[in-house]
C-alpha positions as CSV (number, residue, x, y, z in Angstrom):
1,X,-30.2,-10.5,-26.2
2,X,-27.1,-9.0,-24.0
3,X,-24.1,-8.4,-25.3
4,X,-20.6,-7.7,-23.5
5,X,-18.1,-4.7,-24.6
6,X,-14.4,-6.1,-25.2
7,X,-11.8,-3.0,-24.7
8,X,-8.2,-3.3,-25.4
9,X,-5.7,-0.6,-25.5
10,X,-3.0,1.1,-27.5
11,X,-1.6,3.9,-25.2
12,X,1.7,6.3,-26.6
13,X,2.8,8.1,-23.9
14,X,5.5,10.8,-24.3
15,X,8.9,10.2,-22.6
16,X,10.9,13.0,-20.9
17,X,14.1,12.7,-22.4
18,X,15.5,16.5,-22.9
19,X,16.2,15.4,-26.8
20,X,14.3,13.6,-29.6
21,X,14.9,10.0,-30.4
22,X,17.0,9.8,-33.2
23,X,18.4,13.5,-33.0
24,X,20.0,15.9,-31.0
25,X,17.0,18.3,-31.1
26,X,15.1,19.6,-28.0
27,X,11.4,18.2,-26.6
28,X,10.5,21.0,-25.5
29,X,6.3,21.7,-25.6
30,X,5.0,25.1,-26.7
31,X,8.2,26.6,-29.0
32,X,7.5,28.5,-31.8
33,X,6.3,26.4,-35.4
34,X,8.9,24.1,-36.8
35,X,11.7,25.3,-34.6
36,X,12.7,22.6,-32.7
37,X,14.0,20.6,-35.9
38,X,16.7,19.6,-37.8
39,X,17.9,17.0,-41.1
40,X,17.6,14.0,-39.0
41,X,13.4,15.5,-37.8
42,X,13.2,16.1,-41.1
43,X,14.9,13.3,-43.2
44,X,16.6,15.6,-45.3
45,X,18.9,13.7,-48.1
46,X,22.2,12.1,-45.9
47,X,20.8,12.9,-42.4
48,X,21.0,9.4,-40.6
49,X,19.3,8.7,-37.1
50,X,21.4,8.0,-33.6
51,X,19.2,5.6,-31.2
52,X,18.9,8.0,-28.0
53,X,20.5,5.8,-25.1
54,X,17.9,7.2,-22.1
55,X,15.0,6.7,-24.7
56,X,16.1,2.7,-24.2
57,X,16.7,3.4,-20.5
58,X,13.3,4.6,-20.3
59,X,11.5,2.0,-21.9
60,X,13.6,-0.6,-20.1
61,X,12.4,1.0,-16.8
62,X,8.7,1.4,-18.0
63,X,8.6,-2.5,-18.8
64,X,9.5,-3.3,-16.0
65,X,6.8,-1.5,-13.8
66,X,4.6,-2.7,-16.0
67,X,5.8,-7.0,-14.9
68,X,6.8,-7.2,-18.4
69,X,9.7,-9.4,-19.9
70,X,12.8,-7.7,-21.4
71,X,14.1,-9.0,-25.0
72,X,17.7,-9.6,-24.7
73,X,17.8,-8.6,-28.5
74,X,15.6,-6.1,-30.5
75,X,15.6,-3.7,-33.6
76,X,14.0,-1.1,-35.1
77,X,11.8,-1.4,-37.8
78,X,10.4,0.9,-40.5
79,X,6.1,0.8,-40.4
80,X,5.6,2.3,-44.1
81,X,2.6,5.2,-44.6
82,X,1.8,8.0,-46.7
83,X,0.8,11.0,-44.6
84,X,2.3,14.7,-44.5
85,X,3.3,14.3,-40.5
86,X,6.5,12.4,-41.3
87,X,8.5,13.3,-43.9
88,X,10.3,10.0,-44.3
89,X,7.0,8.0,-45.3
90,X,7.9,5.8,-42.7
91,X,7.7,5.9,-38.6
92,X,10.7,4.1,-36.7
93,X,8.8,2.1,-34.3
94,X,9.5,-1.7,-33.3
95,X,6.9,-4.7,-34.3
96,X,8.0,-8.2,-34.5
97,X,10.9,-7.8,-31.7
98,X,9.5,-4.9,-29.1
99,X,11.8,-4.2,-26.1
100,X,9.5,-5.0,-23.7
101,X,6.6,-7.9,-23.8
102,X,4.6,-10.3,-21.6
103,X,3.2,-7.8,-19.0
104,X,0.4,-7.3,-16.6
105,X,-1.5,-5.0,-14.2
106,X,-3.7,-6.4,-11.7
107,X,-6.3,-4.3,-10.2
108,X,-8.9,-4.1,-7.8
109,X,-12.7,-3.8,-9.5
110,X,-15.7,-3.8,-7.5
111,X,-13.5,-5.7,-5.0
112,X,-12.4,-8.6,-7.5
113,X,-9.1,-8.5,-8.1
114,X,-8.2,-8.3,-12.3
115,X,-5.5,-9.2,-14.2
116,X,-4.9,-6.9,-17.4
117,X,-2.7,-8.4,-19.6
118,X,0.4,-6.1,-21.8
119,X,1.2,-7.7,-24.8
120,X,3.8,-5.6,-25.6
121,X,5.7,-1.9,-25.0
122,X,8.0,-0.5,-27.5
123,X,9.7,2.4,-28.4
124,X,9.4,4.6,-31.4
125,X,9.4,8.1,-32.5
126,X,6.0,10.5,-32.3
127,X,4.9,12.3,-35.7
128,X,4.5,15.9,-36.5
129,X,1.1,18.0,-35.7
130,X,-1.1,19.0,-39.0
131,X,-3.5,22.1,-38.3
132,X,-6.4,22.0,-40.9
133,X,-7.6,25.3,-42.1
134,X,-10.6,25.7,-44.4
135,X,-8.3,25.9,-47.8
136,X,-5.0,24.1,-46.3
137,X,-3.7,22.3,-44.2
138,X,0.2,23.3,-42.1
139,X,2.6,21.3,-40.9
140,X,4.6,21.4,-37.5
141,X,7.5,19.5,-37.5
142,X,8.7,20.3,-33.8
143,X,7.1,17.0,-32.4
144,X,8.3,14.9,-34.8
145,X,11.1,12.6,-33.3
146,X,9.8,13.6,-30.0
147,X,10.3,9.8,-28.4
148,X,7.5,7.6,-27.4
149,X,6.7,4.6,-25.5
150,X,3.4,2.4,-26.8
151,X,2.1,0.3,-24.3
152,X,-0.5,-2.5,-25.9
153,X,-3.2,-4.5,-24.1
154,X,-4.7,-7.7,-24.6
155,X,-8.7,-7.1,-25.3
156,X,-9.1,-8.0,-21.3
157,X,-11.3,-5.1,-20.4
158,X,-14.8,-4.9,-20.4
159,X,-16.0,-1.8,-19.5
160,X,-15.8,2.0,-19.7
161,X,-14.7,2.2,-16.0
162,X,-12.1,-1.0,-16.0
163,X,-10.4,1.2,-18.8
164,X,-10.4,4.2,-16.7
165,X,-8.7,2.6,-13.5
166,X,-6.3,0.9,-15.8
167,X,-5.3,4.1,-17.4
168,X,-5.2,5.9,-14.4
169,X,-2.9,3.1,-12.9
170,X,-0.4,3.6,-15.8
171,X,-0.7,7.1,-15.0
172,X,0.7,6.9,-12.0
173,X,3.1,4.5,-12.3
174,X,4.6,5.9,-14.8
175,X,5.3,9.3,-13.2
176,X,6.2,7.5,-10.1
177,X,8.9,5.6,-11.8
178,X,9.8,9.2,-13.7
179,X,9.9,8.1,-17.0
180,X,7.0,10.7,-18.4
181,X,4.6,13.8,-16.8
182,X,1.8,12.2,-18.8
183,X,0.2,16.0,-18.9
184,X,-2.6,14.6,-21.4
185,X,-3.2,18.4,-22.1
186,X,0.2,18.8,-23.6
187,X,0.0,15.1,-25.6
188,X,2.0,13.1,-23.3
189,X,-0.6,10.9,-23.3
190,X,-2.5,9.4,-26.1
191,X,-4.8,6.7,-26.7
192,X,-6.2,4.4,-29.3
193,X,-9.0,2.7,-28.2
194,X,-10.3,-0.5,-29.7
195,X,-13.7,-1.9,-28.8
196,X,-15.9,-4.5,-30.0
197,X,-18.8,-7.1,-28.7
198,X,-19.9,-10.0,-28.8
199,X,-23.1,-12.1,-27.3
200,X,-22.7,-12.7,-23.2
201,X,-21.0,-15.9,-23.2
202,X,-19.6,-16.2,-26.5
203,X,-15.6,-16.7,-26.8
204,X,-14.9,-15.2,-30.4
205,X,-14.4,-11.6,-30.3
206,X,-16.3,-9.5,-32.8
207,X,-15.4,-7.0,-35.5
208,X,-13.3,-4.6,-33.7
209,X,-13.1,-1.1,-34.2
210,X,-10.5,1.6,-33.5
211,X,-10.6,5.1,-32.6
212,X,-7.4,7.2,-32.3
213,X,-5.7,9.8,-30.6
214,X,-8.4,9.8,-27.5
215,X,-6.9,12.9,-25.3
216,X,-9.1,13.0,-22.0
217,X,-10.5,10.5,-19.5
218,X,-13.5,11.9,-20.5
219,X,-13.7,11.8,-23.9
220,X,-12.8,8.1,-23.5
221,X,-15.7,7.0,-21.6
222,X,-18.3,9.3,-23.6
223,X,-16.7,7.1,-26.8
224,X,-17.0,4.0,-25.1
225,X,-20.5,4.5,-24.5
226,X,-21.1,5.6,-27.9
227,X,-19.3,2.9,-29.5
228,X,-21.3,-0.1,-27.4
229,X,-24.8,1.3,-28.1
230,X,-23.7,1.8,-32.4
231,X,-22.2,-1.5,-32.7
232,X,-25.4,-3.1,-30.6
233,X,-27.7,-1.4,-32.4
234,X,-25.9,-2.3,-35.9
235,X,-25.9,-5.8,-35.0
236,X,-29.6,-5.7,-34.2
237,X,-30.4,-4.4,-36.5
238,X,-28.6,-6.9,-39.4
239,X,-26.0,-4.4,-40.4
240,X,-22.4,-6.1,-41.4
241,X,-20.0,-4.2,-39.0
242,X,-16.5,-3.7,-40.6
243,X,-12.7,-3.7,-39.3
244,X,-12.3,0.2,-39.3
245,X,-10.5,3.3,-38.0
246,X,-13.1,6.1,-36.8
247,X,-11.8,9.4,-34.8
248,X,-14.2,11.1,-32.2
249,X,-16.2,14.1,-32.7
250,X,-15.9,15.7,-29.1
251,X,-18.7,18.6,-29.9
252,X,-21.1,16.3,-31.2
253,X,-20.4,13.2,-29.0
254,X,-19.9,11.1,-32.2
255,X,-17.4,8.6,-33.9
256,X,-17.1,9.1,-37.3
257,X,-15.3,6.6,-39.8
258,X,-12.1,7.8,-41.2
259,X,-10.6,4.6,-43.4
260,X,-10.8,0.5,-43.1
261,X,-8.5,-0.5,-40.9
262,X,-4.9,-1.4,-42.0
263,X,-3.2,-4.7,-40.9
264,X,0.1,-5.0,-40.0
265,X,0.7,-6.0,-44.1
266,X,-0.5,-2.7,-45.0
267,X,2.3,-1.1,-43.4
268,X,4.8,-3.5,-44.6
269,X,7.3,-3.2,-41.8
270,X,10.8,-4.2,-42.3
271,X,13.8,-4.2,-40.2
272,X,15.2,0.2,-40.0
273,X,18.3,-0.4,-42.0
274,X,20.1,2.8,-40.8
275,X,20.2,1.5,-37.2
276,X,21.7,-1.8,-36.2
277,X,20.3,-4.4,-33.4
278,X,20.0,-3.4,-30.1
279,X,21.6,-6.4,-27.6
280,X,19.9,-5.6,-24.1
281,X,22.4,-7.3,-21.0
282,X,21.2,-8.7,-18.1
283,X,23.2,-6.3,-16.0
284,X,21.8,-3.3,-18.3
285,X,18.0,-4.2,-16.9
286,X,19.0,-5.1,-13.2
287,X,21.0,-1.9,-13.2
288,X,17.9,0.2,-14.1
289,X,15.1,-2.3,-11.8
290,X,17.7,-1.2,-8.8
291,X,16.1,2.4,-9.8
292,X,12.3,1.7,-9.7
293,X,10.8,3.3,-6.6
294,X,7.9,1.9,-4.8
295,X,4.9,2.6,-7.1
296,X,2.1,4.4,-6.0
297,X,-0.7,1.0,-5.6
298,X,2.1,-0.7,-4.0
299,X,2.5,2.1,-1.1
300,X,-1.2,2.4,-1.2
301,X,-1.3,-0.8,0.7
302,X,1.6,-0.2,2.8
303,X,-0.3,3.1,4.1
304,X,-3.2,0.8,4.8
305,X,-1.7,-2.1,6.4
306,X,1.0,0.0,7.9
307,X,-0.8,2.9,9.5
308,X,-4.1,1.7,9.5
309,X,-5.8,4.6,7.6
310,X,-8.6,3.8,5.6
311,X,-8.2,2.8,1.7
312,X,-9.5,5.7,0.8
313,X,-7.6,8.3,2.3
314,X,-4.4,6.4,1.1
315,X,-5.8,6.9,-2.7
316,X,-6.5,10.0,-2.0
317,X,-2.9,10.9,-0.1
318,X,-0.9,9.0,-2.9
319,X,-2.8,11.3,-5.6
320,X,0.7,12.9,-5.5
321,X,4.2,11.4,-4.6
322,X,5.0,14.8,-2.7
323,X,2.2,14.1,-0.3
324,X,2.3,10.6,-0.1
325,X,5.8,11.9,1.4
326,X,4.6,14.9,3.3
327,X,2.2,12.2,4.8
328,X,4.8,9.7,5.8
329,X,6.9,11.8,7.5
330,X,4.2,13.3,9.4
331,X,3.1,9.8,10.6
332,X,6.5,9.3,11.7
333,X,7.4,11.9,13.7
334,X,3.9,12.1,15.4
335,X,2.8,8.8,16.1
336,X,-0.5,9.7,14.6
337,X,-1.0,8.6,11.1
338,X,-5.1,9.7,11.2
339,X,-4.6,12.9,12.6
340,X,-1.7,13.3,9.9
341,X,-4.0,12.1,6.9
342,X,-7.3,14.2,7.9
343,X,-5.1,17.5,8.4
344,X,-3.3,16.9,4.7
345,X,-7.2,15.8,3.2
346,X,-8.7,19.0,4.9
347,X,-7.8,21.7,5.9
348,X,-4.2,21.5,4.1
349,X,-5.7,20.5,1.2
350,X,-8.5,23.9,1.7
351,X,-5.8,26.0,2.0
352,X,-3.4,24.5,-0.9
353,X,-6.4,25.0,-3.3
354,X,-7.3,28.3,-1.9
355,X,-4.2,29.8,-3.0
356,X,-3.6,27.6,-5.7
357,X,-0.3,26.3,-4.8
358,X,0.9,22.7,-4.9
359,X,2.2,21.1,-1.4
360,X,6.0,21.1,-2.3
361,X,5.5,24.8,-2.1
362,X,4.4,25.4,1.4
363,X,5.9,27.3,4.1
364,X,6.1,24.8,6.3
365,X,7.3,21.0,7.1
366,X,6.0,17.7,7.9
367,X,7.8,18.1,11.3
368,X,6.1,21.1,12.2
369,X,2.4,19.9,11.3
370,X,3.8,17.0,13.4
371,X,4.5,19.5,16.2
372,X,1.0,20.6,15.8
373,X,-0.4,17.1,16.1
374,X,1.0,16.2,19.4
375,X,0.5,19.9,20.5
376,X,-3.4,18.7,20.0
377,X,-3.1,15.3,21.5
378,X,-1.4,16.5,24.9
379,X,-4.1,19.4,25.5
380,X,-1.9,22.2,24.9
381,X,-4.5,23.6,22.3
382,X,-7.5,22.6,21.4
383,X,-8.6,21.4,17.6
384,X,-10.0,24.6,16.8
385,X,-7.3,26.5,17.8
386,X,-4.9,24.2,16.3
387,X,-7.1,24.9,12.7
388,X,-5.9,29.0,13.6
389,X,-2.2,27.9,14.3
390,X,-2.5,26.0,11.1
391,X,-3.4,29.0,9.2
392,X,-0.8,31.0,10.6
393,X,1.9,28.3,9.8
394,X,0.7,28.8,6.1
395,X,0.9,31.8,6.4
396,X,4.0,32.7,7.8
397,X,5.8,29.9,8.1
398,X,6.6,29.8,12.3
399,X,6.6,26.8,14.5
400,X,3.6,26.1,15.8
401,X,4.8,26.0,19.3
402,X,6.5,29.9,19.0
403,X,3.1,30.5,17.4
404,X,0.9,29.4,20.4
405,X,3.4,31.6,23.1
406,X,3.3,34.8,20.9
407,X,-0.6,34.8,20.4
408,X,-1.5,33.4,24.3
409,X,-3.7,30.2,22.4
410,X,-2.9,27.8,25.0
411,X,-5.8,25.8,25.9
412,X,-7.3,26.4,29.7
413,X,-7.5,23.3,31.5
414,X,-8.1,25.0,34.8
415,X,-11.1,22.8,36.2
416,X,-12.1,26.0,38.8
417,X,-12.0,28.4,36.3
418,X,-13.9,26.4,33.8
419,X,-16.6,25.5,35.9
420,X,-17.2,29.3,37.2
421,X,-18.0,30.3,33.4
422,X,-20.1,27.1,33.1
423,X,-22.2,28.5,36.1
424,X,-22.4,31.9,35.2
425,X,-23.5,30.5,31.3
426,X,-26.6,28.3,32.9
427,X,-27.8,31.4,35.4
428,X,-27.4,33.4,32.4
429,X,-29.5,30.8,30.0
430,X,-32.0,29.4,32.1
431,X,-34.0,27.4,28.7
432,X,-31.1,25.6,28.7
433,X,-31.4,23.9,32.2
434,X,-35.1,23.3,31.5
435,X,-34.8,22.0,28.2
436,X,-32.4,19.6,30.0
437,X,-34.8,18.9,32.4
438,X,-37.1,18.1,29.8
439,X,-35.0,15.3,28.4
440,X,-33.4,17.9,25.4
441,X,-30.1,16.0,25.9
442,X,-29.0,17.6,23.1
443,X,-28.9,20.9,24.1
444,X,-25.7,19.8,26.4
445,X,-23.7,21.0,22.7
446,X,-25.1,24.2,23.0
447,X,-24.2,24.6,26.3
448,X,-20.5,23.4,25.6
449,X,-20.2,25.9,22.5
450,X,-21.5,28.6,24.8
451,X,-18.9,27.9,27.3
452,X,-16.4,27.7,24.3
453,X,-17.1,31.1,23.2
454,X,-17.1,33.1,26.4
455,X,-13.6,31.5,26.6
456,X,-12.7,32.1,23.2
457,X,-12.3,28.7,21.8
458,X,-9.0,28.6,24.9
459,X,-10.9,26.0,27.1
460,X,-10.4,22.3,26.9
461,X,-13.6,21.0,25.6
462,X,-13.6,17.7,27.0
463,X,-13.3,19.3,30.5
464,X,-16.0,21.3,29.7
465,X,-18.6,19.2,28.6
466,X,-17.9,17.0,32.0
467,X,-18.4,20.1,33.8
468,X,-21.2,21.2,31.8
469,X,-22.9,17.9,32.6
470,X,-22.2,17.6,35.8
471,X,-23.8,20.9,36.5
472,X,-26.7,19.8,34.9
473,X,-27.3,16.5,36.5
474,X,-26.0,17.7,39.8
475,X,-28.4,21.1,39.8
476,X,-25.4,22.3,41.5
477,X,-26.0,25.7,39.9
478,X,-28.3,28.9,40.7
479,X,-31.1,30.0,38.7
């Protein structure tokens, strides 16, 4: 019997507003225990919440990247809990009326093209951080009110690697667009993962299950693997699978059930009481659209139709917005877009890691490795002097034409000259001319880099391997 995984998703990303939600209080990551707090964070008797106005902005702007509709009206509603990381026994959050609804992503699978559909993004406010000890349990109160956006698929996936590209694609369009760093190291990103399966063909969905607060990439795939094979082999098997909430043991590779699942009953939301609707204007959302850059799959395509560089190297390039940039202005300026995409992907990119340093903070600009381009493509230097000029402009920061002068790396093009070293290199290597003879055609290479040597990398190779041949075929040479 086969059976197909259904995936949907419940993502909280972390906004980067410079206070909370509600409150006045800084977001900053990493401050010292429950310092980052006041009676609002805290729901101390009399402290009423404020709605943050960029938290709404935000949202707004996220919705929209993500093709959803914007609810002209909305409110916030109380999702009731017991649970030590939120003082108020309630999260603010929004259910029946979210800001944002109706959305999509399409992307590219095995060279299909996919729809996945957003049923809904809303705002709310994060909870604080419980650290479990062997006898007790402490309370950090300094991300609580920290504001959130959730962003909730329909079950449309079906497989660990569909989920990965669509998270990865909300990655990126949501730092694009500005609204978060999603550093899923620091908790800016956060996902509850919801699986199930059902017989191939079959239209029902089956008994989901929900694990929370998945942190990595990683951990997501190893869970979605363990979660198809245990629900499989529980079917098979004649077990009743039940509607539950499990969390994921990363050392051992396991789920493990926490509690049923709750329904939205459970939580018996109700409309927040302290805050009053929120009316959202049709000039409100086309005044924050007019901000939305061009996201990073949308430029992807523009590199590729555009500049005719391969797919991949426009993925790769649009990894970050800052060389997606570097890139374009490259391009530009030297009519080259391949030579400006394989110097960022290689030797750039060598160097950047070498010294650990990210691309906004080199020494040089897309004009000069322009310079460098068109220095190449008009013989001036040769390719492997150009990679030594490179590392000097990394270095020091000069333009690669002052750079050239000062060190004497112009390439030789002189013909006469070339073709006396060429001679001297076969009377000097005669197993070269009778391998030749011999129908080695490859040894022509080593002739060239012999050539290239004794000149020190200064002569223009392609006049050298014409003269090179020409020897050879010629016998225009003494042995």
């Amino acid at each position: 019997m086969e059976y197909e995984l259904v995936i949907g998703l419940e993502i909280h990303v972390e906004l980067s507003t410079k206070t909370k939600i509600y409150c006045r209080c800084s977001t900053t990551f990493g401050g010292r225990a429950n310092t980052n707090v006041c009676p609002v964070c805290l729901a101390l008797p009399g402290a009423l919440p404020v709605l943050n106005r960029e938290v709404v902005n935000f949202g707004i702007k996220s919705g929209l990247a993500l093709n959803c509709s914007i609810n002209d009206y909305c409110h916030m509603d109380r999702k009731n809990y017991f649970y030590p990381d939120i003082t108020k026994n309630y999260q603010i959050t929004q259910f029946p009326l979210p800001l944002c609804k109706d959305g999509f992503i399409d992307m590219d699978v095995d060279g299909e093209k996919k729809r996945i559909r957003i049923e809904r993004v809303h705002i709310e406010e994060d909870t604080g951080k419980a650290l479990h000890t062997n006898d007790k349990t402490l309370m950090d109160f300094n991300r609580c009110g920290v504001p959130l956006i959730e962003i909730v698929t329909e079950p449309d996936l079906r497989s660990k690697k569909e989920a990965i590209l669509f998270l990865e694609r909300i990655k990126s369009i949501l730092i694009a667009i500005g609204v978060s760093e999603c550093k899923m190291e620091e908790g800016q990103l956060r996902c509850d993962l919801n699986t199930s399966v059902r017989k191939k063909g079959e239209e029902k969905l089956g008994v989901r299950c929900e694990l929370k607060n998945m942190s990595s990439f990683k951990a997501i795939e190893k869970a979605i693997d363990f979660e198809f094979e245990r629900q499989v082999k529980a079917i098979e098997n004649g077990e009743k699978l039940i509607q539950e909430t499990r969390r994921w043991d990363e050392k051992n590779l396991v789920s493990i059930s926490m509690r049923e699942k709750q329904s939205a009953n459970d939580y018996r939301y109700y409309p927040e009481g302290d805050l009053g609707g929120l009316k959202v204007s049709d000039e409100w959302v086309e005044s924050i659209r007019k901000t939305i850059p061009e996201l990073p799959h949308e430029r992807i395509e523009r590199f590729v139709r555009d500049y005719k560089i391969p797919e991949y190297d426009a993925e790769v390039l649009n990894l970050s917005k800052t060389m997606a940039d570097f890139f374009e202005e490259t391009a530009k300026i030297s009519k080259d877009p391949k030579s400006s995409s394989n110097w960022l992907m290689g030797d750039i990119s060598r160097l950047l890691n070498e010294e650990a340093i990210k691309i906004d903070e080199i020494k040089f600009s897309p004009s000069s490795l322009a310079e460098l381009i068109v220095l190449i493509n008009e013989g001036v230097i040769s390719n492997a002097i150009g990679k030594t000029v490179l590392e000097e402009m990394f270095r020091t920061g000069n333009e690669p034409k002052k750079i050239v002068e000062e060190k004497g790396l112009r390439q030789n093009s002189d013909e006469e000259e070339i073709k006396k070293i060429a001679i001297k290199i076969l009377k000097e290597n005669n197993k070269i001319v009778l391998d030749y003879k011999a129908g080695k055609v490859k040894i022509i290479g080593f002739a060239v880099g012999l050539v290239m040597k004794e000149t020190k990398g200064k002569a223009n190779p392609q006049i050298v391997n014409k003269i090179v041949i020409n020897l050879l075929n010629s016998g225009n040479y003494y042995i």
